[in-house]
TORDORO-304775 format. One record per residue: x, y, z of N, C-alpha, C in turn; residue in three letters. Coordinates in steps of 0.2 Angstrom, whole numbers, plus 5000, padded with zeros to 4 digits. Last residue first. Layout:
<nodes>
XYZXYZXYZala/...
</nodes>
This chain:
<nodes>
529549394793529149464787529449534791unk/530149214791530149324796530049364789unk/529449114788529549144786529249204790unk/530048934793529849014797530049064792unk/529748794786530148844787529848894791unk/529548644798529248674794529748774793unk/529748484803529948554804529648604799unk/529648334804529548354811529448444809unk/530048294791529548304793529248324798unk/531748274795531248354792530448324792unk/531848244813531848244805531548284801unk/533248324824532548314823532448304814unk/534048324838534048324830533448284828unk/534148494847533748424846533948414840unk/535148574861535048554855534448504852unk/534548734870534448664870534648634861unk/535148874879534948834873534848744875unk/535248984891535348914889534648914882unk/534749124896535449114898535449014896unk/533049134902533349134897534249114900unk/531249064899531849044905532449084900unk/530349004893530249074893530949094900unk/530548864888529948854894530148954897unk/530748894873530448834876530148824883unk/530949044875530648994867530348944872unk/532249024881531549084880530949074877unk/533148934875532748934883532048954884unk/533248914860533248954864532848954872unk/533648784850533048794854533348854860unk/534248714836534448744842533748784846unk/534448564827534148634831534148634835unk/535248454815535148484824534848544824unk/534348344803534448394806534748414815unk/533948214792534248254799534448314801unk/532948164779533448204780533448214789unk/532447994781532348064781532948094784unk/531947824773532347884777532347934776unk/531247704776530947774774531447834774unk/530847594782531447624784531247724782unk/529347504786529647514779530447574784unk/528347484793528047504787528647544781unk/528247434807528347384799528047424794unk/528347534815527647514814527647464808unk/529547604816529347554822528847514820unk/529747644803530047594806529847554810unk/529047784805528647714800529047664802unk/529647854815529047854815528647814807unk/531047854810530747814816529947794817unk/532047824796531447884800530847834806unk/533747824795533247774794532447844798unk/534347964788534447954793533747884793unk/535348084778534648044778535247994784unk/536248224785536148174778535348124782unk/536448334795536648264793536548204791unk/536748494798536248444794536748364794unk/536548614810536948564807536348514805unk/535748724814536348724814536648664812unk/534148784811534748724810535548764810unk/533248854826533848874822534148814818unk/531548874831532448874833532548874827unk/529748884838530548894833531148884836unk/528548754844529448804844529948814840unk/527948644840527648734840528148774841unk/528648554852528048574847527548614847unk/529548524863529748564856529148574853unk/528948434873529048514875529148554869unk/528548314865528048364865528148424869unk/529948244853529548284860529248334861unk/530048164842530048234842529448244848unk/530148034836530748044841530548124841unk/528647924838528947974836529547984839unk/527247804836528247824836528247874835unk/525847874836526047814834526747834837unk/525047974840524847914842525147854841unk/525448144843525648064841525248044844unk/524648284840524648244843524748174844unk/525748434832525048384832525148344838unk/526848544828526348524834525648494832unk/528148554821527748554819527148524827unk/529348674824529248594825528448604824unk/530248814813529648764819529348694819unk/531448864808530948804808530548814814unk/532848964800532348974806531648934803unk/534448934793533648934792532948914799unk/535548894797535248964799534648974796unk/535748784784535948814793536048884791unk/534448724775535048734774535248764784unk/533048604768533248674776534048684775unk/532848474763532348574760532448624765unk/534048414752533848464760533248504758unk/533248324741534048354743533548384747unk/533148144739532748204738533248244739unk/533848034741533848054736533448114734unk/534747974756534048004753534148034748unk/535447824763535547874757534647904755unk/535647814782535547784775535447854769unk/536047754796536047814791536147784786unk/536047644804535347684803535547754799unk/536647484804536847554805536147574803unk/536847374791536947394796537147474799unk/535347344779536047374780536547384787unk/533947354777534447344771535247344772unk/533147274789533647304788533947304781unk/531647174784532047174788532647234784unk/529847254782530647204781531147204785unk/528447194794528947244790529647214787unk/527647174805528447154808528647204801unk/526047254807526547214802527347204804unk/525647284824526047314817526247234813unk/524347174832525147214831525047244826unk/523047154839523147164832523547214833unk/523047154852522847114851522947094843unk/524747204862524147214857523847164854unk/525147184879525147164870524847194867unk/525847254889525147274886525147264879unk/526647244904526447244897525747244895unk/526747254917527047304915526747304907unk/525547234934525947184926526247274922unk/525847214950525847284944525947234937unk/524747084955525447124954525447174947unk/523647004958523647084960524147144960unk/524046874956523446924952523446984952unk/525746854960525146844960524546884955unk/527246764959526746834957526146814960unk/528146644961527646684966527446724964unk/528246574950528846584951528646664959unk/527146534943527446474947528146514950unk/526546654939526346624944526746574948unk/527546664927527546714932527446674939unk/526946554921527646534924527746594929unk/525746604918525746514921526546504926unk/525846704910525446714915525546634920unk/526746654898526846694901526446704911unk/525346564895526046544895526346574902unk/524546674890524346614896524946584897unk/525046714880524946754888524746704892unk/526246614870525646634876525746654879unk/527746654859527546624867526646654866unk/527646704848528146684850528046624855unk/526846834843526546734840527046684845unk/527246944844527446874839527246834839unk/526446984853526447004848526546954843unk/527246904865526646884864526246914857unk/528746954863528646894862527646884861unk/528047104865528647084857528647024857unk/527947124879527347144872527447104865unk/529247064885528347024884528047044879unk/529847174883529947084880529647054878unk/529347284887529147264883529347194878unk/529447234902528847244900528747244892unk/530947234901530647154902529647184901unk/531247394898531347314895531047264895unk/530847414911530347424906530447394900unk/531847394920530947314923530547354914unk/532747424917532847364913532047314915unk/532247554924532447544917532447484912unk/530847554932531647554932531647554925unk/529647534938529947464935530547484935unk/528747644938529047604945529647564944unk/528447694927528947754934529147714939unk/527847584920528447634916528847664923unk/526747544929527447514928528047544925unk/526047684925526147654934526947604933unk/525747644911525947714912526347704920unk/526347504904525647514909526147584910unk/526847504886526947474894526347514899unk/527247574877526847564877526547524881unk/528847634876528147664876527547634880unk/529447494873529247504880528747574883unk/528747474860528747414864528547434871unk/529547564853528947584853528647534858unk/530747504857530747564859530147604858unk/530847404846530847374853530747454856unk/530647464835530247434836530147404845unk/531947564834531347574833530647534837unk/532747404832532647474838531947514839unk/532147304823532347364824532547384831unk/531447184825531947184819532147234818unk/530747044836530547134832531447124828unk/530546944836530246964841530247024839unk/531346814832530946854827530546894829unk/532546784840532046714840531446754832unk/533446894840533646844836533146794834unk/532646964848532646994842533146934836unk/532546874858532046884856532046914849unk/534146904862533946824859533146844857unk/534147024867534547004859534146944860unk/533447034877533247084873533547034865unk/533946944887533546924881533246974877unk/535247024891535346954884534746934882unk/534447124898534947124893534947084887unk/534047024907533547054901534047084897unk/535246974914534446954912534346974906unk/535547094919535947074915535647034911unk/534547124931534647174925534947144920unk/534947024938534247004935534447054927unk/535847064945536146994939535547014936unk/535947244948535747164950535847114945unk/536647354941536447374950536347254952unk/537747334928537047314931537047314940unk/538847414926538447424920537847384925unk/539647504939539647434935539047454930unk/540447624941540647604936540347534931unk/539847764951540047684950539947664944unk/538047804956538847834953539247764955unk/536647904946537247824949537647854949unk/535548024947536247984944536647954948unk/534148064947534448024950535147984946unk/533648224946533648154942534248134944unk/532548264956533048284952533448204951unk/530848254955531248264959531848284955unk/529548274946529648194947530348204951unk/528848394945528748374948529048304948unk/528948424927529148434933528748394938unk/529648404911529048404915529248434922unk/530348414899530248484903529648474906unk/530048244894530748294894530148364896unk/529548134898529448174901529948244902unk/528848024888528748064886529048144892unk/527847914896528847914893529247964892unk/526847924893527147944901527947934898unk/526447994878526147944882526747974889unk/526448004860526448044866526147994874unk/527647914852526947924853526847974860unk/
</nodes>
């Protein structure tokens, strides 16, 4: 979906901050959410990736650039257990409080009132699956990313849309993100990697970019 997550060739957010050090959690809390990520998805709280990942999309814009990484986890925890039926926001709102939050603290989730259908559960382990249609792009066929405006999941960033580039490598049918996350089923669609010239995408030259993007994302380019 298009929303603040979304910050690939933004600017102004400084240069991106890389840790250095080997351990996987900065604090115990981080580890925390870690383990309830899987217990929620074992309790019935979502059934994909996908799902949890549209989850933290959809978090307070403010909380998404404060919270961190594993605070944007614990925002969509909450989305996914109170979606579920799982737990109360009152619930949630009772224990916060008893553990010193108060009224005026940044909250990070934003249930919805009427979720997605949960949907089936995986046919399979892994996300590449079998697509019986055949390619409608071959490598070195020149695409363009198709440019509208998500509202729902997507894995196709709004720097790329409307920019041509090049396949350079195809690989096979792939679960498709944007019906996944919404319980509407795996759907899978062919893969693709494109290459995107610097020039093309922010008129910079000396560097490419790759993206794998699914074919509904692309459209051919027909040079006259």
């Amino acid at each position: 979906m298009d929303g603040i997550h979304d910050l690939g060739g933004k600017s102004g957010f400084g240069k991106v901050d890389v840790e250095s050090g080997l351990q996987v959690f900065d604090e115990r809390w981080e580890a925390s959410v870690f383990a309830m990520t899987n217990a929620i998805a074992r309790a019935g709280a979502f059934q994909n990736t996908d799902r949890f990942r549209h989850a933290i999309e959809r978090i307070n814009s403010e909380a998404y650039l404060q919270h961190g990484y594993y605070g944007r986890w614990l925002g969509a925890i909450e989305n996914l257990l109170v979606e579920a039926g799982i737990i109360e926001q009152s619930e949630l709102n009772q224990r916060a409080f008893s553990k010193g939050a108060t009224a005026t603290d940044l909250i990070a989730a934003l249930p919805l009132k009427n979720p997605d259908p949960m949907g089936p559960a995986p046919k399979q382990i892994g996300s590449q699956r079998e697509v019986v249609e055949a390619p409608q792009f071959v490598l070195g066929d020149r695409v363009r990313s198709v440019e509208l405006p998500v509202k729902s999941h997507t894995r196709l960033p709004a720097y790329v849309r409307g920019k041509v580039g090049e396949v350079v490598a195809w690989h096979s049918g792939w679960i498709f993100p944007d019906t996944n996350a919404h319980g509407l089923g795996e759907l899978p669609k062919h893969l693709y990697t494109v290459n995107f010239l610097g020039e093309e995408l922010w008129g910079k030259g000396g560097f490419s970019v790759n993206l794998d993007l699914f074919e509904p994302y692309l459209e051919i380019v027909d040079d006259e």
